[in-house]
C-alpha positions in Angstrom: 164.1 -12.5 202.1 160.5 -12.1 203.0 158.9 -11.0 199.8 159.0 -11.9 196.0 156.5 -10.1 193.6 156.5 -10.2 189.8 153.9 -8.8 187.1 153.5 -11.1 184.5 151.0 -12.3 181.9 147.8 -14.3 182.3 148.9 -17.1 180.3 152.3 -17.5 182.1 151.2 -16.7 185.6 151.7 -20.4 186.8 154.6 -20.5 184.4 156.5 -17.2 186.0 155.8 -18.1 189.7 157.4 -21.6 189.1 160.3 -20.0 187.7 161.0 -17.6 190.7 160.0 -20.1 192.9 162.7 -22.4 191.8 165.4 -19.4 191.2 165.4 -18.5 194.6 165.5 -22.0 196.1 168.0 -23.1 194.5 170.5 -19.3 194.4 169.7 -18.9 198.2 168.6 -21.9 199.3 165.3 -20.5 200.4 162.0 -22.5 200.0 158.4 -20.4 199.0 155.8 -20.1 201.6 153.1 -21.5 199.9 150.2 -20.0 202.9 151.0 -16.4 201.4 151.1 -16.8 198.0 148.6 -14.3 196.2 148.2 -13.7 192.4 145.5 -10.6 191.7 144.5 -9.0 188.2 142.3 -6.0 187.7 140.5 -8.2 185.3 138.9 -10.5 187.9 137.6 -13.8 186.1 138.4 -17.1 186.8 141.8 -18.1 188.2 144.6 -18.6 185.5 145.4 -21.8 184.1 147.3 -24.3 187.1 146.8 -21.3 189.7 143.8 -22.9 191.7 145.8 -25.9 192.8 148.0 -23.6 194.6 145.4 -23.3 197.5 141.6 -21.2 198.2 143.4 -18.3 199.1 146.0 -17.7 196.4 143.8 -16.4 193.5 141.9 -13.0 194.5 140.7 -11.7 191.3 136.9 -13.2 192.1 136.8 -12.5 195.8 134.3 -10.4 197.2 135.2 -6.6 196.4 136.8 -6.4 200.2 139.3 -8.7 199.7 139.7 -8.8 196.0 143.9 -7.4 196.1 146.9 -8.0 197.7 149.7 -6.2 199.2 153.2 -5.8 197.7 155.6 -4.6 200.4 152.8 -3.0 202.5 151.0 -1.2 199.5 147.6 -2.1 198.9 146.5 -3.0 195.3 142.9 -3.9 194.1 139.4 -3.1 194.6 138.7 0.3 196.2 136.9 -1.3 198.4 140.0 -3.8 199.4 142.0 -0.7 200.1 139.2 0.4 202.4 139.3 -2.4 204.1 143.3 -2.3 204.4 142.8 1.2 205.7 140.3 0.2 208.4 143.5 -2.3 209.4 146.0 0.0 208.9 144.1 2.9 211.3 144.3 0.0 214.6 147.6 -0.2 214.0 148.4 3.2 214.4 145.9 4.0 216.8 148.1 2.1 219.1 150.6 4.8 219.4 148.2 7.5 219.3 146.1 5.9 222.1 149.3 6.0 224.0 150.8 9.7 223.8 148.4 11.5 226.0 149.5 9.3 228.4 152.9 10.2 228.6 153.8 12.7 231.5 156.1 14.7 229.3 154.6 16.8 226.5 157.3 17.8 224.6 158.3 13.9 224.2 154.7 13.3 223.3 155.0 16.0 220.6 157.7 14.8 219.1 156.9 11.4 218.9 153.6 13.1 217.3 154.9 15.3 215.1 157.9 13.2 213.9 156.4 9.5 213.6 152.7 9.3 214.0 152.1 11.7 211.8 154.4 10.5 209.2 153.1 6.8 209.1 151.2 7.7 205.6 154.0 9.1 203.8 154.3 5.5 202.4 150.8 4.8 201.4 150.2 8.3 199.7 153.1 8.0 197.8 152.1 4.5 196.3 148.2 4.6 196.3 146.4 7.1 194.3 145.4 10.1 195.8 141.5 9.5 195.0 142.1 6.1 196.5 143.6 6.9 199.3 141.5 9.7 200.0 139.1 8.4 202.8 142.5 7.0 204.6 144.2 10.5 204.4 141.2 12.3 206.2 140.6 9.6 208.9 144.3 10.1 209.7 144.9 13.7 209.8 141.7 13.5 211.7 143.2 10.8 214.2 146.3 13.0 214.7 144.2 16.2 215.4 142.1 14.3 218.3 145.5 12.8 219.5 146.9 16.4 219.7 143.8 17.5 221.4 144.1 15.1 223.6 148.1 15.8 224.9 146.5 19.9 225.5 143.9 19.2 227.6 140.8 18.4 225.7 138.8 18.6 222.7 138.9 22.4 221.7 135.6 24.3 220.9 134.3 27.8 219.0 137.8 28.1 217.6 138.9 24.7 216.9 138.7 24.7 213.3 140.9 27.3 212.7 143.2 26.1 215.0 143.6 22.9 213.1 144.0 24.8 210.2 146.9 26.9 212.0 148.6 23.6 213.5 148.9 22.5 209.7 151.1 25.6 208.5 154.8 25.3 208.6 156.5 26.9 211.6 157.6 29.9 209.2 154.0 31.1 209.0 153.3 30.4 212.8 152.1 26.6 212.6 153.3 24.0 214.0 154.9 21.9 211.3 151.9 19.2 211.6 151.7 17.0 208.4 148.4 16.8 206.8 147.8 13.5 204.7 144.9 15.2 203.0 146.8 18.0 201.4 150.2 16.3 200.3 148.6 13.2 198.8 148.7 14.3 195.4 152.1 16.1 195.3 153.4 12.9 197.1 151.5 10.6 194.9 152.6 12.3 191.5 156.4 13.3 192.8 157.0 9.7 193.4 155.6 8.5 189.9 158.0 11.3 189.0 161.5 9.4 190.8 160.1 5.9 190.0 159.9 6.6 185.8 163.5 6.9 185.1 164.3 3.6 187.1 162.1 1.8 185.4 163.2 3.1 182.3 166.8 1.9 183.3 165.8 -1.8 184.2 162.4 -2.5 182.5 161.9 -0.1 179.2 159.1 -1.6 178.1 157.3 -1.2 181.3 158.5 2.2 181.5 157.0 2.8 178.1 154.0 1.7 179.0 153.5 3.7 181.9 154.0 6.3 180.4 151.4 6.2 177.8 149.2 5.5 180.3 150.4 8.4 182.1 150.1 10.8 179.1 146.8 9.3 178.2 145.2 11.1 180.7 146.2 14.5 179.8 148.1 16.2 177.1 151.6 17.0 178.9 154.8 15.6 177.4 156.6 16.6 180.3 156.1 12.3 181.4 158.1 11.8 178.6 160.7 14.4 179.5 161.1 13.3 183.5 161.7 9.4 182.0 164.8 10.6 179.5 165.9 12.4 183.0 165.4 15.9 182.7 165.2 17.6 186.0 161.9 18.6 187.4 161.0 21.7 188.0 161.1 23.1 192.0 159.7 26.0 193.4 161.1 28.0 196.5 159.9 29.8 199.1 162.8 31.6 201.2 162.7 30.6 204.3 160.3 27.7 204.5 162.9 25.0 203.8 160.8 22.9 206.6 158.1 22.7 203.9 157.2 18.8 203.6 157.2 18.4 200.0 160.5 18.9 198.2 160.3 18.9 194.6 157.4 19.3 192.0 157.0 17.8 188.9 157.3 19.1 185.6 154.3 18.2 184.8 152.4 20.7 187.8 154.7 23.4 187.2 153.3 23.6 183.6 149.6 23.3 185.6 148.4 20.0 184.1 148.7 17.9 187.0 146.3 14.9 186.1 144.6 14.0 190.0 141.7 12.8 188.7 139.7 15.7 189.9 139.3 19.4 190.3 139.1 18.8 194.6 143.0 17.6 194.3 144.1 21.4 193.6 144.1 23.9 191.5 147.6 24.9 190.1 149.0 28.2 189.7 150.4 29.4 186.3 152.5 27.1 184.9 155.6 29.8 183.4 158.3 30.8 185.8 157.5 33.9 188.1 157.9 35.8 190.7 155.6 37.6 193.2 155.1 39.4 196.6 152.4 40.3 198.7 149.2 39.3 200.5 148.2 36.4 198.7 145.1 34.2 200.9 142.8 31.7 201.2 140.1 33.9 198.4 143.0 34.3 195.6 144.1 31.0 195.8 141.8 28.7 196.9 142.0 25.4 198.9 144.6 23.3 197.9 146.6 25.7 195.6 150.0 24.6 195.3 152.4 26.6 196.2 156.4 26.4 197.0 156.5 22.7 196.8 152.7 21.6 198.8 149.3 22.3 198.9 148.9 25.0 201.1 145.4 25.6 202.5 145.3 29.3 203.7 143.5 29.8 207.1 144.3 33.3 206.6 146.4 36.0 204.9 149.8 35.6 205.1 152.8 37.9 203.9 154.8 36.2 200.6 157.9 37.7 199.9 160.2 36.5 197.7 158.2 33.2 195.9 159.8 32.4 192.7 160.2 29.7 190.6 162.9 28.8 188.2 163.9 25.7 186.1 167.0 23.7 188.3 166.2 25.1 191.6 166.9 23.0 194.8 166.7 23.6 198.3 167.2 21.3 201.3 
């Protein structure tokens, strides 16, 4: 066990961490590492009562805003500008296998490694960080990946290169290469995972379920939050023969087009009532970052759509 985190109160902060401290210890045998104990509130103040004595380090609600969070099981939570700060650490790390794929002498290895791990590393923060949060991370990555991919070809691509990138983005069904772009999935992945994390929560912790929820439905009127925590099934929408698309499942909540991203840049949904449609649909009718067949699609030209429909139920591998 390398990790213990628990969400309680301000007044029973000290309390609760002695408990689990001593619950552990004595059911596994395994003693707390005091050096990496970290107790963060949104609220900021002054330490809770008996958690200064735990060390300098422990409390970060009053740090400066770079280092005012913490990170629970890689996840960074706290100040924008401590998530900043964890992306800047977080782009070194995977910099280190970028730096190193143009310097393999076989290019379909590089690729794959490419395609299949280094562009993948953000799956994890977009799902957990908020896609306005995570926003500045998202574009420095996809942007690290493009230069990386640049970089296996030959060189840094001119005159054309921005529709290229756009092109490398598509699914291999509409003549791209698969690449994963951090900047267009965030808020599907962000949302979808809010999405499969609500009826767990609702199973162990129903009061904390509850009150994500209302948080959740605060933003927007949508009862379809309400609906995905008693278990109904989501909504998903297919598009025949792109199974390799990268996001699986929608919610309910953006099939009924009220998907709350903070922001009119996230996307723009489609109609929200099942339907059906064919033809040359592009960038100019839908706009960047429509959704559309399970991701946010941005259009570097006009493609032919046949057969999109959506029902209630629908699942596709």
């Amino acid at each position: 066990m390398t990790c213990r985190e628990f969400q309680t109160t301000r007044e029973r902060a000290r309390e609760a961490r002695d408990t689990v401290v001593q619950a552990v210890q004595e059911g596994c045998g395994i003693a707390s590492n005091e050096g990496k104990t970290r107790v963060y509130s949104h609220a900021g103040e002054e330490p809770p009562p008996g958690i200064a004595e735990l060390g300098a380090d422990v409390w970060r609600g009053n740090k400066r805003s770079s280092e005012r969070g913490l990170k629970v099981l890689g996840t960074p939570i706290g100040h924008p500008h401590f998530i900043v700060s964890w992306a800047e650490s977080r782009m070194l790390t995977e910099r280190e296998l970028l730096n190193q794929l143009p310097r393999l002498p076989d290019l379909q290895c590089a690729w794959l490694l490419l395609a299949m791990c280094a562009s993948l590393r953000a799956n994890h923060a977009l799902r957990t960080v908020p896609p306005l949060d995570i926003a500045g991370y998202a574009q420095t990555h996809d942007d690290a990946v493009w230069e990386t991919l640049q970089a296996c070809l030959g060189g840094v691509a001119c005159g054309e290169a921005d529709g290229a990138r756009k092109l490398a983005t598509l699914p291999a069904s509409l003549g791209g290469l698969g690449l994963a772009s951090a900047v267009r999935t965030a808020p599907v992945e962000y949302w979808a995972a809010w999405a499969d994390a609500l009826p767990v929560l609702d199973e162990r912790a129903p009061a904390l379920a509850e009150a994500c929820v209302r948080q959740l439905e605060g933003r927007q009127e949508c009862s379809s939050w309400r609906a995905i925590t008693d278990g109904a099934p989501t909504y998903e929408w297919r598009l025949a023969g792109a199974s390799d698309f990268g996001v699986r499942r929608l919610l309910l909540l953006a099939y009924r087009g009220s998907l709350p991203t903070g922001g009119a840049t996230d996307g723009e949904l489609l109609p929200g009532k099942p339907w059906c449609a064919s033809g040359r649909m592009g960038a100019p009718d839908l706009g960047r970052g429509a959704m559309l067949a399970g991701t946010f699609l941005e259009f570097p030209m006009h493609v032919e759509l046949s057969a999109l429909c959506c029902w209630p139920g629908s699942s596709f591998a």
